[in-house]
C-alpha positions as a Markdown table, in Angstrom:
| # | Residue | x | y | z |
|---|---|---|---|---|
| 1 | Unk | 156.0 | 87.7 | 113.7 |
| 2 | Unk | 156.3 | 87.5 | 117.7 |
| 3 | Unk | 154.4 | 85.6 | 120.0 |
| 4 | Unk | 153.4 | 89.4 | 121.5 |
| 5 | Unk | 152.4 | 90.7 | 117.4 |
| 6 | Unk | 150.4 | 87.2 | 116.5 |
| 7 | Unk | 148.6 | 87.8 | 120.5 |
| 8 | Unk | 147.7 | 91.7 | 119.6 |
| 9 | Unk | 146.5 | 90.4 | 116.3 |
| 10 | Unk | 144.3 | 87.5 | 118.2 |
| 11 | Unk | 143.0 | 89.9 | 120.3 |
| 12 | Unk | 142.0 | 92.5 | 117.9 |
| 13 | Unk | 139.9 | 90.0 | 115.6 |
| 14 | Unk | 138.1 | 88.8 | 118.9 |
| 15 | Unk | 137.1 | 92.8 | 119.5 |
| 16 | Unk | 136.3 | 92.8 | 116.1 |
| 17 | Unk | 134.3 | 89.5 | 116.5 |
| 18 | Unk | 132.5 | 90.6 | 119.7 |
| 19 | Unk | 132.0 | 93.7 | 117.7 |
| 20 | Unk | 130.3 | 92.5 | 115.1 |
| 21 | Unk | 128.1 | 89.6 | 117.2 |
| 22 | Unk | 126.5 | 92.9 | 119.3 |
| 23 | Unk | 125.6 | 94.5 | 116.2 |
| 24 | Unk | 123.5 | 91.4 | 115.0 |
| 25 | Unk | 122.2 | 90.8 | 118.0 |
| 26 | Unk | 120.8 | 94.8 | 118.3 |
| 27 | Unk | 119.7 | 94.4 | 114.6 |
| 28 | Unk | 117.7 | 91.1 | 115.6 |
| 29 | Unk | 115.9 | 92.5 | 118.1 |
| 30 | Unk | 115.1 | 95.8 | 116.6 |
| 31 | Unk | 113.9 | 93.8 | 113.6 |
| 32 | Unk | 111.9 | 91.2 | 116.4 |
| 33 | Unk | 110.5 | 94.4 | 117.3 |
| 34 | Unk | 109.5 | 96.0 | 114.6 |
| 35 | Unk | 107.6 | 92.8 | 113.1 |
| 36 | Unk | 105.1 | 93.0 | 116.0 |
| 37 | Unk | 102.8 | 95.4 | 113.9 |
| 38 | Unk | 100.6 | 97.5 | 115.9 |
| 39 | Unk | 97.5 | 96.7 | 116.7 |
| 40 | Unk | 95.2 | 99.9 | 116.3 |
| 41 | Unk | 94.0 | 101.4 | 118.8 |
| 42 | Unk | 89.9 | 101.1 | 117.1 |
| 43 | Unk | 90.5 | 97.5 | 117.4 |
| 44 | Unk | 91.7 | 97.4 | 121.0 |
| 45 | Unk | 88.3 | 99.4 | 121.9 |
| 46 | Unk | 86.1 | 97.1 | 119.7 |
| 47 | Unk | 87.5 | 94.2 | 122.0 |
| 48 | Unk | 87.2 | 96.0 | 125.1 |
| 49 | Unk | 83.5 | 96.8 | 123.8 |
| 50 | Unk | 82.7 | 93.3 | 122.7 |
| 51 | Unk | 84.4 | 92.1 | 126.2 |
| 52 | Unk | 82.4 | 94.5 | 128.4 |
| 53 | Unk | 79.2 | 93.4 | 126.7 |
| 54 | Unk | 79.7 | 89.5 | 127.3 |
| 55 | Unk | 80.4 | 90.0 | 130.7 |
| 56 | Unk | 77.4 | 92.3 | 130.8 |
| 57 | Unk | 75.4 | 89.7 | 129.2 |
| 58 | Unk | 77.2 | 86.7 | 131.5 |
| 59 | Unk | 76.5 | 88.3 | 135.0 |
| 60 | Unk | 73.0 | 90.3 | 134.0 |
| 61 | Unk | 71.1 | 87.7 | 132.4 |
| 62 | Unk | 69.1 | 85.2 | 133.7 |
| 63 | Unk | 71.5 | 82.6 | 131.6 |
| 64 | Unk | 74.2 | 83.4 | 134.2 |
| 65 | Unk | 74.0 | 79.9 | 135.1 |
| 66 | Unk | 73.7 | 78.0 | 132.0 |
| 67 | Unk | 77.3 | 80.1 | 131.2 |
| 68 | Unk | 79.0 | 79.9 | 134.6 |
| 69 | Unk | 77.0 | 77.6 | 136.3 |
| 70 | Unk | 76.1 | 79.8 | 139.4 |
| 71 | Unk | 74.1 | 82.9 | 140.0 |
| 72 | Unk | 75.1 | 86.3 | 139.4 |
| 73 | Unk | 75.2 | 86.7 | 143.3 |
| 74 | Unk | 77.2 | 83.7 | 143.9 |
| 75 | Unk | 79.5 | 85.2 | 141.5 |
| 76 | Unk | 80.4 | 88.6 | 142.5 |
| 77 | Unk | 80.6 | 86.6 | 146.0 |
| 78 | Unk | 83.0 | 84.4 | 144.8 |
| 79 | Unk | 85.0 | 87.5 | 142.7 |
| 80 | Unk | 85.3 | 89.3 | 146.3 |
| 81 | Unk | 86.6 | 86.2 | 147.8 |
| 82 | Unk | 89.3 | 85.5 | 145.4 |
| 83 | Unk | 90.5 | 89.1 | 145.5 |
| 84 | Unk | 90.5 | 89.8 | 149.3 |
| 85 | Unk | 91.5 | 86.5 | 150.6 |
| 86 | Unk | 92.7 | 84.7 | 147.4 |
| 87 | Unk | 95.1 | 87.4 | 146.1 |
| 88 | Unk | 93.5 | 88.0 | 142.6 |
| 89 | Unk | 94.0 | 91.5 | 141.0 |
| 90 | Unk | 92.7 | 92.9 | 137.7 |
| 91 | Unk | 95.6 | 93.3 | 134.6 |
| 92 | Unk | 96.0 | 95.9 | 132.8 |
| 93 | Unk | 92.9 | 94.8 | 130.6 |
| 94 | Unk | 91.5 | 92.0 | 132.1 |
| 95 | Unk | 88.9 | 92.7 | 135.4 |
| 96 | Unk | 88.4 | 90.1 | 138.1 |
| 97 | Unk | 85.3 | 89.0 | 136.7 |
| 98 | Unk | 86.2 | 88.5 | 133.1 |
| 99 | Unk | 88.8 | 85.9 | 134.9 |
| 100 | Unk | 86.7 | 84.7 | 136.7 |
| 101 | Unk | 83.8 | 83.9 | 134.2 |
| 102 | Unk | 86.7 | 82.5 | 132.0 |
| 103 | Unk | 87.8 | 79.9 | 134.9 |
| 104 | Unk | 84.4 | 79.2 | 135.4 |
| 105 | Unk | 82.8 | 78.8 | 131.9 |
| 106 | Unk | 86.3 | 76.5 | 131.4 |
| 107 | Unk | 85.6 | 74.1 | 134.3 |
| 108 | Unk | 81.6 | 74.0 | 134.1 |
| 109 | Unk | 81.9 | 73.4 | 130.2 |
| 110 | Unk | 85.7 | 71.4 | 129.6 |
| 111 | Unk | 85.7 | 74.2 | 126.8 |
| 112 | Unk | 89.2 | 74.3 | 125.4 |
| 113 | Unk | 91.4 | 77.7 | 125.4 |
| 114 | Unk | 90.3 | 77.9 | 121.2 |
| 115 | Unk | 86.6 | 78.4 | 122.4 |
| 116 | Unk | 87.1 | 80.9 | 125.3 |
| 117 | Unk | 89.5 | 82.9 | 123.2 |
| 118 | Unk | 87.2 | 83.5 | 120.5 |
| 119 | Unk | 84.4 | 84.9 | 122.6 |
| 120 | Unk | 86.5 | 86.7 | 124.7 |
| 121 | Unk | 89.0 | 87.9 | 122.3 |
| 122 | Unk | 91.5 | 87.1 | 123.9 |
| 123 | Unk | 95.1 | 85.1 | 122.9 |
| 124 | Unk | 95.2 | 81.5 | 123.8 |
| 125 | Unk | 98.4 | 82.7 | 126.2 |
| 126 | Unk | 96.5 | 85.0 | 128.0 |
| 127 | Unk | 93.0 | 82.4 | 128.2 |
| 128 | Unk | 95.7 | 80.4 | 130.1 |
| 129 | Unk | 97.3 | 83.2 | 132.4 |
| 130 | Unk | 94.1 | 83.9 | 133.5 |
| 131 | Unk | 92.8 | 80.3 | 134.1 |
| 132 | Unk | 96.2 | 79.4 | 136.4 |
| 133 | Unk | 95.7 | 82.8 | 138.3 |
| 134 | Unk | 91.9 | 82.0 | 139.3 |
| 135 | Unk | 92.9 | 78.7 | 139.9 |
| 136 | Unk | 96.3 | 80.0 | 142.1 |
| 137 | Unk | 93.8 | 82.2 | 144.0 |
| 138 | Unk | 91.4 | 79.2 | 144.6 |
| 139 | Unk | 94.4 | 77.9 | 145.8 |
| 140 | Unk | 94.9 | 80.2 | 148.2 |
| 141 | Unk | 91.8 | 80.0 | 149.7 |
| 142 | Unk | 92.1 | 75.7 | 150.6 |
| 143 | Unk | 93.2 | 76.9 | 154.1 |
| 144 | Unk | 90.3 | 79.1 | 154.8 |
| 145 | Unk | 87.2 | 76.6 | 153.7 |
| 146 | Unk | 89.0 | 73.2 | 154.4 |
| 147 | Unk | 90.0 | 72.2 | 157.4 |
| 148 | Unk | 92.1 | 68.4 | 158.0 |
């Protein structure tokens, strides 16, 4: 065999190598995929429900403070702030005020992300997300209320 034969044979078992290494990879990710099961859709809106009926519960009773440590006024005060000056949108599932009460009920309790994410029903990721963008948003507002 040639140099130029042995080089045409390299290269062809590289293709075939690069070949084969794209197939696994698609097959790992389809498989990644597909081992996230679904969540059904009556779950999702038993969340939601459950969700909507703390926050209910958290801004319309007269325990508002016990849970967030301010008044229901203060609060929606504060949730304007934080969105018009601070930068704080809803998510796709989570309102300002759910992120709120979460920051809050965190700091005004040192409750850990376990607690919050069993009444809230929500991940420990997405407890977290939602603590560090209240707190970024708070941020956000040090150049409005302090001055050096």
């Amino acid at each position: 065999m040639t140099n130029e034969d042995m080089r045409t044979k390299h290269l062809k078992l590289l293709q075939m190598m690069i070949v084969q290494v794209s197939i696994i990879i698609v097959l790992i990710f389809r498989l990644k995929n597909k081992s996230r099961s679904q969540i059904p859709s009556r779950i999702i809106e038993h969340r939601e429900k459950v969700r909507n009926e703390l926050m209910k519960h958290i801004i319309g009773s007269d325990r508002c403070y016990d849970i967030i440590r301010m008044s229901p006024k203060a609060f929606v005060n504060l949730c304007t702030l934080l969105r018009d000056h601070g930068g704080l949108t809803h998510t796709r599932r989570a309102s300002i005020e759910e992120q709120v009460a979460k920051f809050l009920h965190t700091v005004g309790h040192n409750v850990r992300n376990r607690v919050l994410s069993f009444f809230f029903r929500r991940s420990g990721e997405t407890i977290s997300r939602h603590f560090h963008r209240v707190l970024d948003a708070l941020i956000e507002l040090e150049d409005k209320f302090l001055k050096g």
